[in-house]
C-alpha positions as CSV (number, residue, x, y, z in Angstrom):
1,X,3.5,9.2,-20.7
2,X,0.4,6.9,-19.6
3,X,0.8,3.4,-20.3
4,X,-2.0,1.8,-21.7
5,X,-2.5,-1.9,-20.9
6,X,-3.9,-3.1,-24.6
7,X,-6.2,-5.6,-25.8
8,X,-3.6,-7.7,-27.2
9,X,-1.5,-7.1,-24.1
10,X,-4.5,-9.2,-22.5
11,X,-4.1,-11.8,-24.3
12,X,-0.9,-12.4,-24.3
13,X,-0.9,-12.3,-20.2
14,X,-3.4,-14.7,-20.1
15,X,-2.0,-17.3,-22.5
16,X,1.3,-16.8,-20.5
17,X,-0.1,-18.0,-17.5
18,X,-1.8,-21.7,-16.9
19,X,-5.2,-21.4,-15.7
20,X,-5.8,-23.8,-12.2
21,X,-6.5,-22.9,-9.0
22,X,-5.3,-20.1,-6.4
23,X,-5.8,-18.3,-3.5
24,X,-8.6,-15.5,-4.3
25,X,-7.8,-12.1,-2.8
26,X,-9.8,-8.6,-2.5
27,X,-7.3,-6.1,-2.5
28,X,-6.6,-2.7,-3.2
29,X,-3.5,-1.0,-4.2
30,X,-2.0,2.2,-3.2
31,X,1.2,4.0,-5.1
32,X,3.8,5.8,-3.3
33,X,4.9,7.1,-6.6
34,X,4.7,6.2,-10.3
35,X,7.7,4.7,-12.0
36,X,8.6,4.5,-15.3
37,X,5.4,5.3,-16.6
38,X,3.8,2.8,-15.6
39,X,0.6,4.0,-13.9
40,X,-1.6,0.7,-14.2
41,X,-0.8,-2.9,-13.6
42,X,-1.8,-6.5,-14.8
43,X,-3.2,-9.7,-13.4
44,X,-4.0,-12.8,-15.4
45,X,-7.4,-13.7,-16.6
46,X,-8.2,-16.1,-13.8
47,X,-10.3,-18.4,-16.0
48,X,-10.5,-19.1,-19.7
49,X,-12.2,-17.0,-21.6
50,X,-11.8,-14.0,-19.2
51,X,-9.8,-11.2,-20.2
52,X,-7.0,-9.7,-17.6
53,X,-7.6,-7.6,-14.8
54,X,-6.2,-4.2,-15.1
55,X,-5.6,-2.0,-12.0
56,X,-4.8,1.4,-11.6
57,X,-1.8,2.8,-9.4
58,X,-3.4,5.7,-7.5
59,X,-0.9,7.7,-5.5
60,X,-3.3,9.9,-3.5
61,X,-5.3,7.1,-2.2
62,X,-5.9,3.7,-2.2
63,X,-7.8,1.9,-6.1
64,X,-11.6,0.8,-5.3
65,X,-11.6,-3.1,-4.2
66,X,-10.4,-5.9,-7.0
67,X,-10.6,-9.7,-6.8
68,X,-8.0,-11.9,-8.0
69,X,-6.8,-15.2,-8.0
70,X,-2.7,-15.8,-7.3
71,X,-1.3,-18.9,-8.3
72,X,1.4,-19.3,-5.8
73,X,2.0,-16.9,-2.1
74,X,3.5,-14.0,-4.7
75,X,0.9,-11.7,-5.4
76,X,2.9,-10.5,-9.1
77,X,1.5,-7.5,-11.1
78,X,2.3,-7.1,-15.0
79,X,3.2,-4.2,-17.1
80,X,3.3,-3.9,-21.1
81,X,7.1,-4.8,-21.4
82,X,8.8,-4.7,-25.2
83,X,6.5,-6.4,-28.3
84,X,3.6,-6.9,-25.9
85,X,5.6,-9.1,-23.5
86,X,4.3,-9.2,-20.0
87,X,7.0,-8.3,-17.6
88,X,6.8,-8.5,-14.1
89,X,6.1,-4.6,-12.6
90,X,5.7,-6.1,-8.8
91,X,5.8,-9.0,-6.7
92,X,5.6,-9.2,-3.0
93,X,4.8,-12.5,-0.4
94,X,0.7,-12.2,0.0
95,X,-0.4,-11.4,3.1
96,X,-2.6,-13.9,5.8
97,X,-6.1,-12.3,5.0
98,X,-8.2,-12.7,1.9
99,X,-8.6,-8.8,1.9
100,X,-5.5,-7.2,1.3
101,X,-3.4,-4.1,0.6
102,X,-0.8,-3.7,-1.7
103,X,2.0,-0.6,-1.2
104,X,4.4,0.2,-4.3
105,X,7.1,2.1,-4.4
106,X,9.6,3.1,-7.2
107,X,11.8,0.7,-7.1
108,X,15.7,0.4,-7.9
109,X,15.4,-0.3,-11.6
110,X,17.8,-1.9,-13.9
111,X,17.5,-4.6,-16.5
112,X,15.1,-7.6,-15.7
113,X,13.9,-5.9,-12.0
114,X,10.7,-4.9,-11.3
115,X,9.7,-1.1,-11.9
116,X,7.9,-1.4,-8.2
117,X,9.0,-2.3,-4.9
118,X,5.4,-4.0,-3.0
119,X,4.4,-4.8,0.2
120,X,1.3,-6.7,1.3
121,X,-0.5,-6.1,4.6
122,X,-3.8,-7.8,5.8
123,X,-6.9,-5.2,5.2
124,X,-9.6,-6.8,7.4
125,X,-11.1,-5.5,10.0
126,X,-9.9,-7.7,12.2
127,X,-6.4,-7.3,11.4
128,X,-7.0,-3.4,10.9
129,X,-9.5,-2.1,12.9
130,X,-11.9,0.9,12.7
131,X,-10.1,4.0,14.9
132,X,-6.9,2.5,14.7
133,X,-3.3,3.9,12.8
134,X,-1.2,1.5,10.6
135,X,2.3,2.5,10.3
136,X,4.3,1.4,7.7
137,X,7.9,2.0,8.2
138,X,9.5,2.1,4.8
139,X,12.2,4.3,5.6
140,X,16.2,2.6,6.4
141,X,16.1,3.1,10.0
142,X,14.1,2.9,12.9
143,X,11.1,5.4,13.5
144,X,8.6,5.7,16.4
145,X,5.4,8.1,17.1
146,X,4.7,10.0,19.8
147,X,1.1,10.2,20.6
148,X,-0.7,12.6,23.0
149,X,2.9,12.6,24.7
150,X,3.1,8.7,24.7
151,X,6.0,7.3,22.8
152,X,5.4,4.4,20.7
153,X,7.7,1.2,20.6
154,X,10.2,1.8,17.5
155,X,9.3,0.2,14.7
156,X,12.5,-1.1,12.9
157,X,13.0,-0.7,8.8
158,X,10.6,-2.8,6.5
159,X,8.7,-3.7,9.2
160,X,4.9,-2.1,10.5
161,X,2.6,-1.3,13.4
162,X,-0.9,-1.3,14.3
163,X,-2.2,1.0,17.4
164,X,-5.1,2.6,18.8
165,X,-5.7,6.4,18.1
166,X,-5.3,8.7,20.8
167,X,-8.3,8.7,23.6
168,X,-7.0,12.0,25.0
169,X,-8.0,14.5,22.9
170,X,-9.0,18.0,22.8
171,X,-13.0,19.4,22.4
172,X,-12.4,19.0,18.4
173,X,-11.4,15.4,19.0
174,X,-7.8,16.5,17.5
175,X,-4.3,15.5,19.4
176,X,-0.6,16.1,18.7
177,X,1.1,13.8,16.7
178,X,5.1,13.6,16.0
179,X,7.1,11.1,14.2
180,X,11.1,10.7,15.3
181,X,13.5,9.0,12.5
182,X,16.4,7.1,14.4
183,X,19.9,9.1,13.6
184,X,23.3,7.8,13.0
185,X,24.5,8.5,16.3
186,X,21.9,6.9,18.2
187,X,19.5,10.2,19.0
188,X,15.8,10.6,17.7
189,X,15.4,13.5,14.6
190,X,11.7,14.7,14.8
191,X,11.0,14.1,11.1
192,X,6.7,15.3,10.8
193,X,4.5,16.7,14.0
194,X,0.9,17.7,13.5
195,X,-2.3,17.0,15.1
196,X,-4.7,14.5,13.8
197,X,-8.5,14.5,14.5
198,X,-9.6,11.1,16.2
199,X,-12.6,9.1,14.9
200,X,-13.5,5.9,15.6
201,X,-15.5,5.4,11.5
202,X,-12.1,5.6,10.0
203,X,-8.4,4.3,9.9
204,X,-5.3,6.1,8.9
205,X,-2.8,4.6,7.0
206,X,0.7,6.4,8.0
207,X,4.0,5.8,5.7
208,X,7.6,7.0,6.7
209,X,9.7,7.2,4.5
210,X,13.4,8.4,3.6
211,X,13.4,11.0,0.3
212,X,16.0,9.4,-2.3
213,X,17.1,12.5,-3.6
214,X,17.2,15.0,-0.9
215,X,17.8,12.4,1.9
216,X,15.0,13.6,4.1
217,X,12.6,12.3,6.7
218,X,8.8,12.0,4.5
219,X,6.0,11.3,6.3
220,X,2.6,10.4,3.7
221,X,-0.9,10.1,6.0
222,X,-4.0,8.7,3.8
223,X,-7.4,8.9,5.9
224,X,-9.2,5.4,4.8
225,X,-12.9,4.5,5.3
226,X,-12.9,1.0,3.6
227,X,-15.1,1.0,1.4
228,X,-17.1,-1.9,1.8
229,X,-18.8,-0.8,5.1
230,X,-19.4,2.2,3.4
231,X,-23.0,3.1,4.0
232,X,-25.5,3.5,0.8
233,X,-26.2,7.4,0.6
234,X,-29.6,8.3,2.3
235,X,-29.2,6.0,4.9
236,X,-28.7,7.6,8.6
């Protein structure tokens, strides 16, 4: 069932948080997978009188772009705990940009943790570029890509990557892409192959993962064209 973040949810979020200075962020959020029904989040009115900032948790792509203002280097989301209670739903070191992305997963659970594992990565161009691949390595162990038959530096657990998409590529712009998941006994598992269609007006967001439940190599690919260099519609 939906959770709905309610009026008086609102307030009691913003009276549970002093009002003063942060660090303002644009950021945008993208969900893994919904836990516990929670399929929004919370920030805290950043000035008196302002109501809370509600943000949804889309799992098939990233939320539009939202501004907000974090008190300390935690970026910490809110759900609607019991009575009206804010609890915390995420929390995750900010990144070093003021445009950001936040990744939840489900995370572990049990009494007082937060429903959501997060990650923070910097968003920017600069730190992303247009026609490049960010790989976010979520899985326990080691993974590496191999692109148009070049093999990628691992990239350990936890940790992600930033490179190029491929320049050799076929008359449809496509080439072959694989992704190996490091094995017990030291040998690479090919977990996801495919080919992916090069184009320097987008960036791909790439996510490996380990499933919980069936213990498998999962591989999630979300096509991004940020949205603020988007251009108006009509315009060549």
């Amino acid at each position: 069932m939906m959770m709905r973040l309610l009026p008086l949810f609102a307030l009691v979020l913003s009276a549970s948080t002093a009002f003063g200075q942060g660090r303002k962020v644009a950021f945008r959020t993208l969900c893994l997978d919904q836990a516990a029904g929670i399929t929004e989040v919370s920030l805290p009115a950043a000035k008196p009188g302002e109501g809370a900032v509600t943000v949804p948790l889309y799992t098939a792509s990233t939320s539009e772009v939202f501004e907000g203002v974090f008190p300390t280097s935690d970026a910490v989301f809110y759900a609607k705990g019991a009575g009206d209670k804010p609890v915390i739903a995420a929390k995750a070191p900010l990144a070093k940009s003021d445009r950001q992305l936040f990744v939840l997963m489900p995370g572990p659970g049990g009494e007082g943790k937060p429903a959501y594992i997060m990650r923070a990565y910097d968003d920017d161009l600069n730190a992303f570029k247009l026609g490049s691949v960010r790989a976010i390595n979520l899985a326990p162990v080691p993974v590496r890509f191999v692109i148009s038959g070049a093999t990628t530096p691992q990239i350990p657990a936890d940790k992600h990557a930033v490179f190029p998409q491929s320049s050799k590529v076929d008359e449809y712009s496509m080439y072959p892409v694989a992704v190996e998941f490091l094995s017990g006994n030291g040998s690479w598992v090919k977990g996801y192959s495919a080919s992916w269609k090069s184009s320097e007006l987008r960036r791909e967001i790439v996510v490996t993962l380990v499933d919980g439940k069936f213990k498998q190599p999962t591989v999630k690919i979300f096509s991004d064209v940020p949205p603020w260099i988007e251009k108006p519609p009509g315009t060549p």
